[in-house]
N, C-alpha and C positions, 0 to 999 in steps of 0.2 A: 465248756465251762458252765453253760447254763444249763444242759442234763444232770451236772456233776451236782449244783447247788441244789437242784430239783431231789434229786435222790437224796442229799445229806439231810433236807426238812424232812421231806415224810420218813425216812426213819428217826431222824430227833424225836417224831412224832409218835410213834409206833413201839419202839423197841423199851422194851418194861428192864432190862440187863444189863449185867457190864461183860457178859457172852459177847467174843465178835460175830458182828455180822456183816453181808455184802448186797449188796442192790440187784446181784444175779446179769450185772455187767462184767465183760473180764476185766475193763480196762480201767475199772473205779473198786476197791476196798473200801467200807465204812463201817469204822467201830464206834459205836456206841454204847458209852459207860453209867454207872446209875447217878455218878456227881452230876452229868449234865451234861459232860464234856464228850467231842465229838473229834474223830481222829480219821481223815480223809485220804489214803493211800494211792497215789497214782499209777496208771502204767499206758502214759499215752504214749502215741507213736513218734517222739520225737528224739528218738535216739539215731545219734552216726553209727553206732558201733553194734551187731547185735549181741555180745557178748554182756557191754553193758547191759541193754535191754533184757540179757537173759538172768544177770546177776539183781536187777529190779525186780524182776517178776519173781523170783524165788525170794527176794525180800519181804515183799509183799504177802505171800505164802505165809511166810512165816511171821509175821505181824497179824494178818487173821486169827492165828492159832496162838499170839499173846507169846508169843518167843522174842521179843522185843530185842534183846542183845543180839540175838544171832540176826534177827533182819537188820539190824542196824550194821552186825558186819558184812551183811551181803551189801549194803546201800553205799558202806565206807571203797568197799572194791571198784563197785560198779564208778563211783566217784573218780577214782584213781587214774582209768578209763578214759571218763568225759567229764572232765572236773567245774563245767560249765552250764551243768545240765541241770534245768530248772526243778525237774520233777523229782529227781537224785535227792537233791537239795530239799526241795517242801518233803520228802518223806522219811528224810532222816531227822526233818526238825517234829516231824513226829513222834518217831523214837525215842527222841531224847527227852520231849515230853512225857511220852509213857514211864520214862525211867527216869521223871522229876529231875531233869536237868536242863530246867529251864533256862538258863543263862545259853548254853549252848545252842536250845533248840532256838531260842530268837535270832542266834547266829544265822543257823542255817536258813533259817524264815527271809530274812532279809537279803541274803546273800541270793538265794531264791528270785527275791523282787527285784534284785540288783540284775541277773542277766537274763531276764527277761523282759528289763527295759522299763519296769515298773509296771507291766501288763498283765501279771498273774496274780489274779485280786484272790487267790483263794488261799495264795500266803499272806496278802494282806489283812485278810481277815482273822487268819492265825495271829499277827500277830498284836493285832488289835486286843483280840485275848487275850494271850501271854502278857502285854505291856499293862493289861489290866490286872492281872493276877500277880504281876511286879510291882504293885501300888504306882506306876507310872501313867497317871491317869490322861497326864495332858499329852504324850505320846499315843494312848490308845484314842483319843479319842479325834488326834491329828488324823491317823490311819485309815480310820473306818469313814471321817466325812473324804478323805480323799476316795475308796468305795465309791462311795454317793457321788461323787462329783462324775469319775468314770465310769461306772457302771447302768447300761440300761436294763437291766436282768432287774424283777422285780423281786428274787430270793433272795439274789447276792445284796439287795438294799433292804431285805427286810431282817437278812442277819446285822447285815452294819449295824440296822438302827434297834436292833433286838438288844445288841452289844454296847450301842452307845448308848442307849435309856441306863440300861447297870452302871456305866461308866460315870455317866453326867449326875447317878443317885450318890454314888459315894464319894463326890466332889460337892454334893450337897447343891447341885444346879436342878432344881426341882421342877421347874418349868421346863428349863431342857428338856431333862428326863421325863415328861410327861409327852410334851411334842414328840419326840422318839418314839416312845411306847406305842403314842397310838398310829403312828407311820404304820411299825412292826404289825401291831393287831389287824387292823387293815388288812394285811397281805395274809396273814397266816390265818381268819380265820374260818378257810376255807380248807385248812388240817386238820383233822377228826384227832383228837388224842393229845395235842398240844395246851388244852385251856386248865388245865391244874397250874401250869406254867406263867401261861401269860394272868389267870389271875393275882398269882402269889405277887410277881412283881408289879401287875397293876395297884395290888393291896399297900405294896409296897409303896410308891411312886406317893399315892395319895395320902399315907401317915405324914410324908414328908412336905407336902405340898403342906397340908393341914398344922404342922407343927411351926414349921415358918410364917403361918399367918397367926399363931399366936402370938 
């Protein structure tokens, strides 16, 4: 998991498209799109069955290549399979995101954290997201300090808190979002290519900070 975060920044960092791209791991897929949005495909080794595993991996295939439906039907099989399978689960709640069916994909997000025992923080970070982009602010922002609480990987806390600065700005918690932001900056600004980003929302952060002391 801490390779997996490692690779998801510096292409956040990096990648100028909404072209998929991969880390040149077999066992990690990441797309990265121009909205911002970052789409983490797995194919670790935790499958019983290698059928499912083989029905993942062709998933996966086919989400690099932006065929979104049909990986999503290879993910729903392999489910079928091992219907308790974590990674099954986060990569189909990526699909569904790709195919703006977000209600679903928080489904499968959670369901994800749920049998894994709440230990698979890279759907909790999904859906910290998601719960954000659902105006469910006080859900996103429960999600990702639990991250922080569990997590000692310094990416997986510097996305939390990347995500909970956004969070805390459009709940209007300015101070919050300020203490976040510079958590995040801190860690990331040792990634070439990411500061268009962290200024815009540091710009951000401080209109607000500045308007509320009017």
């Amino acid at each position: 998991m801490n390779r997996l975060l490692l690779f998801l920044l510096v292409l956040l960092a990096s990648c100028k498209d909404d072209r998929p791209r991969t880390d040149g791991n077999e066992d990690v897929e990441v797309i990265f799109h121009d909205d911002g949005r970052v789409s983490v495909y797995l194919g670790e080794n935790n499958f019983k069955r290698d059928e499912a595993r083989q029905l993942n991996a062709e998933g996966v295939g086919l989400a690099k290549d932006a065929h979104f439906q049909k990986a999503k039907h290879k993910f729903l099989l392999g489910l079928e399979i091992e219907p308790e399978n974590s990674t099954l689960l986060n990569n189909l709640g990526n699909t569904e995101h790709e195919l703006k069916n977000y209600h679903q994909a928080i489904i499968y997000f959670e369901h994800s954290l749920k049998v894994s025992d709440s230990s698979y923080l890279n759907a909790s970070l999904n859906l910290g997201l998601l719960y954000w982009k659902d105006y469910e602010f006080k859900k996103s922002t429960e999600i990702l300090e639990y991250v922080l609480l569990k997590s000692d990987d310094k990416y997986e806390k510097a996305s939390a808190h990347y995500q909970l600065a956004k969070t805390y700005l459009d709940m209007n918690k300015c101070g919050k979002a300020q203490r976040s932001f510079s958590e995040a900056k801190l860690a990331w600004k040792e990634i070439s290519g990411f500061d268009s980003r962290i200024e815009k929302l540091g710009a951000e952060i401080k209109n607000c900070v500045q308007h509320n002391l009017l």
